[in-house]
N, C-alpha and C positions, 0 to 999 in steps of 0.2 A: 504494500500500500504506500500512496507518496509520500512525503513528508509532508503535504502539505493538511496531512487530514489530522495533526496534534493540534491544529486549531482550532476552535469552534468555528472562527468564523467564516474558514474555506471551506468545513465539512458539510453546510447547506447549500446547496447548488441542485436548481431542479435544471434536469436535461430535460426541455420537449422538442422531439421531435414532430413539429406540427403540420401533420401530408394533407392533403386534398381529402384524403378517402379514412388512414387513421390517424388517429392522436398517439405515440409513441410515449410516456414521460415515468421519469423517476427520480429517482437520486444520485449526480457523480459518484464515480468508484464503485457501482455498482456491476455485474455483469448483462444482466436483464432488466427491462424497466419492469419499476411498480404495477404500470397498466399500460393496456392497449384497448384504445376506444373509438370507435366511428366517429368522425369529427361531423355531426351533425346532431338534428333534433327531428327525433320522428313523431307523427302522428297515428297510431295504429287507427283500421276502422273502426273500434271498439271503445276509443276513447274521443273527447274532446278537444284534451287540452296537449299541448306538445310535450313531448320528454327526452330526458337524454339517452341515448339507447347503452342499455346494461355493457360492463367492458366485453371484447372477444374471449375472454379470461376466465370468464362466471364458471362456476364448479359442475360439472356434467349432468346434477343431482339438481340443480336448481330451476327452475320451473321454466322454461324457453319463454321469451314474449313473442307472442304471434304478428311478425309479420308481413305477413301477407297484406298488399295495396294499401300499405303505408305510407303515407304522404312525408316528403323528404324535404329537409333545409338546410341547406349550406352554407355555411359562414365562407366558404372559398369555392373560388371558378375559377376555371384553367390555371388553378395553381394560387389563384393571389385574392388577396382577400378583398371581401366587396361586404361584407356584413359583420362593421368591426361590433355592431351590440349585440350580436348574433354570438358570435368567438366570444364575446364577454361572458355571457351566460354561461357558455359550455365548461369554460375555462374555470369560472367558479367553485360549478362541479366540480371538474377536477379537482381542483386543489386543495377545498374544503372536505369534501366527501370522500374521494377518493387516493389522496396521497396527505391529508391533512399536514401542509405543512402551512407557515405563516410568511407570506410572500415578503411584509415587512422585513424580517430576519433574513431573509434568504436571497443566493443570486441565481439569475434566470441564464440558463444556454438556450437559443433557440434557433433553428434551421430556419429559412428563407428561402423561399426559390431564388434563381440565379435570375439577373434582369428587375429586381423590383422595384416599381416606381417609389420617384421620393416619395410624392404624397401617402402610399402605401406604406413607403418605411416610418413615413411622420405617422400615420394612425396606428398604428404598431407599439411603436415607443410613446404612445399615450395612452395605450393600454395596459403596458408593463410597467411603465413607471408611475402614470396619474389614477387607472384604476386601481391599479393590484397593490401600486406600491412598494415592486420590488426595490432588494438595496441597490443592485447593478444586473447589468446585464452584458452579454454577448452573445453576439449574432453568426452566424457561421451559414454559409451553402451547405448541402447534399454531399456532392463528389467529394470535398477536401476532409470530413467527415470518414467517407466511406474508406478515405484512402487511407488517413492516419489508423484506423481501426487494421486494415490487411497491410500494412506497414511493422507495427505491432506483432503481430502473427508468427509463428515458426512455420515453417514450409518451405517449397520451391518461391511462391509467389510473392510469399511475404520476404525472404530476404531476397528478393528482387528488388520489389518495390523498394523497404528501405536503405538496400547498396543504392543504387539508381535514384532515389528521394522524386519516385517520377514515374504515375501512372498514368492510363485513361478509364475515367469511372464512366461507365454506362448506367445511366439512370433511368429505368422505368419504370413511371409510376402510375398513379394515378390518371394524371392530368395531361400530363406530356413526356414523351423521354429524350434525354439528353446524351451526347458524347459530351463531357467534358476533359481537357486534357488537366492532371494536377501538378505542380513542380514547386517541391518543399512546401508541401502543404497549403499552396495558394494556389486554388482553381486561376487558370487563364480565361480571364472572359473573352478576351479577343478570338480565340478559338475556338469557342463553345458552340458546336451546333444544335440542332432542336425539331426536333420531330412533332409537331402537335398531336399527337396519337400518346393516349395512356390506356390506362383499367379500365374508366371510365367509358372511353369512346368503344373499348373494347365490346363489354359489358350494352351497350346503346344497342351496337352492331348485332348482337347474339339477341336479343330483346324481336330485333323485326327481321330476323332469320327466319325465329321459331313462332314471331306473331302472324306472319305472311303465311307459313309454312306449316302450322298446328292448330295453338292455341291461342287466345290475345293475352301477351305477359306485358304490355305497353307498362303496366304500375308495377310491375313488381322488379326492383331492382334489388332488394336482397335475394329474392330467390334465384334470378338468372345469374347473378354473383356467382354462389351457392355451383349452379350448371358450368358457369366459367372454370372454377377455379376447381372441379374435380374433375371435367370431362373431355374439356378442351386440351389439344398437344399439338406441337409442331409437326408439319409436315416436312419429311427430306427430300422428299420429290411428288409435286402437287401432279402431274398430269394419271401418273402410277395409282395413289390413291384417290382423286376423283373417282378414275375407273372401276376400283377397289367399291368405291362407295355409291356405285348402281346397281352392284348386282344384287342378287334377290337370295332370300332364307339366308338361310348359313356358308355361302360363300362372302356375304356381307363381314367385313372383320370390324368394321367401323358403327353397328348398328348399336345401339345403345338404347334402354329405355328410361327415362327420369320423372318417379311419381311425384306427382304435387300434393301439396297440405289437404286435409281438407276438414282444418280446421277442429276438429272434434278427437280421433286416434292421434293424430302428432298434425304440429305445427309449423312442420320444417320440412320441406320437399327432401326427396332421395332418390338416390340408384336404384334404380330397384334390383339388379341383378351385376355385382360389383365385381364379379368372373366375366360376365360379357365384355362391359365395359374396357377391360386388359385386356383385350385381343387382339389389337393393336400393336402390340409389342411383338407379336407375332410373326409380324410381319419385317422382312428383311430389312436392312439398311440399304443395300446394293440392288439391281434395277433386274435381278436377274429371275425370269421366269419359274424356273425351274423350281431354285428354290422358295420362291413362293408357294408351289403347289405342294412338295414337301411340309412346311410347314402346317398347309393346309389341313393335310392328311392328321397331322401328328393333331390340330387343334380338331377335330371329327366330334371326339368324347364329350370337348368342354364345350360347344355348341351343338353336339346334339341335346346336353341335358338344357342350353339357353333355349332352343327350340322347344323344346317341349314343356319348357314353363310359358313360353311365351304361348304356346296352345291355351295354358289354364288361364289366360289374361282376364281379370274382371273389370268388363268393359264397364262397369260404375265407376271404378275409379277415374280419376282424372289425371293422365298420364302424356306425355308425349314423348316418342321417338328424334334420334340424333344422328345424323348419320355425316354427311363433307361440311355440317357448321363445326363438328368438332374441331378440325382445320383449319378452317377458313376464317374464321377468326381471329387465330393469333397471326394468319400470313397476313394481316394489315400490317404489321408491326414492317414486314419486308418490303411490301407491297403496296401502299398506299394509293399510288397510282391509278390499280387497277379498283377503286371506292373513288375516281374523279379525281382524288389530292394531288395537286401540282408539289408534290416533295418526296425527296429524296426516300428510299427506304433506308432501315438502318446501316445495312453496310457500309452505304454509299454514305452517308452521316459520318462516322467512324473515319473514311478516309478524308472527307474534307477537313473533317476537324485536325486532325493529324498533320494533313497538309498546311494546315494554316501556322503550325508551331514551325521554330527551328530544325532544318534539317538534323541537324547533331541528334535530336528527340525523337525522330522517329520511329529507327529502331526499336530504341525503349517502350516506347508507347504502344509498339507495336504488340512486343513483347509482355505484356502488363499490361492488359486489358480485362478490365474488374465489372463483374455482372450485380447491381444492386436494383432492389424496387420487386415490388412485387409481381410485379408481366412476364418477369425473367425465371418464373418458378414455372414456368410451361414444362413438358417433358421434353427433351433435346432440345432447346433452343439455345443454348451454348454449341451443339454440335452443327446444327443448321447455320447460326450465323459463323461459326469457322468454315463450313464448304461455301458460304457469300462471301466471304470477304480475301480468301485464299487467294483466290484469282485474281483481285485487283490489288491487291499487295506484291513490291520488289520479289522477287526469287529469293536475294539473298536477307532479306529480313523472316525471322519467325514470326508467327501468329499465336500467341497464347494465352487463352481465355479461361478466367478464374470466375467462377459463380460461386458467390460470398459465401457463406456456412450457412448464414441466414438473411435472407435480402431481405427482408422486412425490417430485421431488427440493426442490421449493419453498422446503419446510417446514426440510429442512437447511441450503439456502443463507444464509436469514433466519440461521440459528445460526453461520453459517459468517462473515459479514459483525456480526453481535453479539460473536462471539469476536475478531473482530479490530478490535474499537472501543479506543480507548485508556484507558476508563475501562472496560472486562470487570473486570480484576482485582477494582477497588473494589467491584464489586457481588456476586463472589461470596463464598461464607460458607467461611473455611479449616479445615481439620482439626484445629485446635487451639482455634478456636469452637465447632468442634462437639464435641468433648471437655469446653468448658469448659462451654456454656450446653446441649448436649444440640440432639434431631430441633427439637421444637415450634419452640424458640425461637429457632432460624436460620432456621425458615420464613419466619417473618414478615417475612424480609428480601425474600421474593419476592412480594409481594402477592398472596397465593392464598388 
């Protein structure tokens, strides 16, 4: 532990990590945050009034809130905040109910998106300093977060990273995903490229797949969440499994079935059949027929007993079939193009960004490229974007892609290990700075 924690008054320092989609926060020098909570306020159908939704955390045993065509509010859009009384509220919670600390006594770490307007930064720092009344604060991006944390690390990548003081953090989140290039722990803005494509837009996309295509899911954005994030994988080669995903019964590998609520037995949609579902894997990496039917052969058992449940289907429930959105989905992240977007797919992201540093860097950057955010949790999409980006990379440069331990929590940890350095306090800007010299001018203490 640092030294800095025999003080009292370094050992309060709340880390939030505060995304589009969760709220991240706890306490420096911790490993894990206290809580992970939806940075919103839902309205279920059942109730009136809004509420904070229980953290991702709650105990298995404790009673699920239904919801189902819950009306949603976000204190942030594309990333930056548009409803600072919104965040005030939430944040309350938190601090009071959920990590009960005394914001007075304590200093705030908090993440930013990259790009944020002053005026954003001015409602911000009137939040933390004139609501809450923290004692100090510092502000910190994503990527230099991500990177100090797999800097830290033992491994190939992490004594990479910190011989070299010099990665590329990919960030997918929420809202948008970025290539950031980092060098000594200060993201380069001037490089930064930015994909408008996150969870979010992901999550949209899956929404009027299966609304066009089954059921109308238009309200319910925790449950097609829910469908994203167990069902959906990357594709290694989209024209392969399209074709994979027309054929009929149990040549189908891709066919999946996903029960909805209904409200009364459970409250929370599910797989219904989580052997089908893996079928998937089944299938080869390599483009070669053959052994596709092999495989096929050997999968016979585990889709004849899928078929034969699927004979017992009780057409009362309310259920829908999955079959190329499971794909099709995360190839926006690649593809955006083919969804109308006049922008780069990620590869192509990654190399400009690159391009835009010093040559001396690229190499390295090349070499140390760090998967964080939540989008990056698909299956293969570290292997997919190495067969995109192989190609357009020098010959004699490596290509080598590290997906964090945990993308979700990464990006806190990094804050969590920066909160408990023994010089945090010197770096952040106290309440009585920013009273004296005002927003702008304590900014510049954070190089942004």
């Amino acid at each position: 532990m640092s030294s800095s924690f025999s003080y009292p008054d370094f050992s309060n320092v709340v880390v939030l990590d505060n995304g589009g989609g969760l709220i991240k926060a706890g306490l420096g020098g911790e490993r894990n945050p206290s809580t992970v909570l939806p940075n919103c306020l839902l309205r279920p159908i059942s109730s009136k009034k809004w509420i904070t939704p229980p953290p991702t955390t709650t105990l298995p045993n404790s009673d699920p809130l239904d919801l189902t065509s819950a009306a949603v509010r976000r204190p942030l859009d594309r990333g930056y905040l548009i409803n600072p009384d919104l965040q005030r509220e939430i944040w309350a919670h938190l601090f009071t109910t959920l990590l009960r600390v005394t914001p007075s006594h304590s200093s705030l770490l908090l993440t930013e998106p990259l790009f944020t307007l002053p005026s954003i930064q001015r409602a911000t720092d009137e939040l933390v300093f004139e609501d809450f009344n923290f004692k100090s604060l510092y502000v910190a991006d994503s990527p230099s977060l991500a990177h100090l944390y797999e800097a830290s690390r033992s491994g190939p990548t992490g004594r990479l990273v910190s011989k070299a003081q010099c990665s590329l953090v990919v960030d997918c989140g929420f809202s948008f995903t970025h290539a950031a290039p980092v060098f000594q722990n200060f993201t380069l803005n001037y490089a930064v490229k930015r994909i408008d494509l996150g969870g979010k837009a992901l999550t949209n996309y899956l929404k009027e797949l299966v609304s066009y295509r089954a059921v109308n899911v238009m309200d319910e954005t925790f449950l097609i969440d829910d469908v994203k994030e167990n069902l959906c994988f990357v594709s290694l080669d989209v024209p392969r499994d399209l074709h994979i995903a027309r054929k009929t019964g149990r040549d189908n590998l891709y066919r999946c079935t996903y029960v909805l609520p209904d409200g009364v037995t459970h409250t929370k949609g599910f797989v219904k059949d989580p052997e089908q579902a893996k079928r998937y894997l089944s299938v080869p990496h390599g483009d070669a027929p053959s052994q596709l039917e092999a495989n096929k052969k050997e999968m016979d058992e585990v889709t004849g007993r899928s078929e034969n449940r699927k004979r017992e289907v009780d057409f009362s429930k309310n259920e829908f079939d999955l079959t190329n959105e499971r794909f099709l989905v995360p190839e926006m992240l690649f593809r955006p193009a083919d969804l109308g977007m006049n922008q780069a797919g990620l590869a192509e992201c990654i190399v400009r960004a690159v391009n835009a540093c010093h040559p001396h860097l690229h190499p390295v950057l090349y070499e140390s490229i760090i998967l964080t955010g939540g989008s990056t949790l698909f299956p293969r999409f570290a292997e997919r974007l190495e067969r995109e980006l192989r190609p357009l990379v020098a010959d004699d440069y490596q290509v080598n892609i590290t997906t964090q331990e945990d993308p979700i929590l990464g990006v806190w940890r990094g804050g969590s290990l920066l909160a408990s350095s023994p010089d945090f306090e010197a770096m952040c800007v106290t309440k009585a700075e920013y009273e004296e010299l005002g927003s702008a001018r304590c900014r510049r203490r954070f190089f942004h």
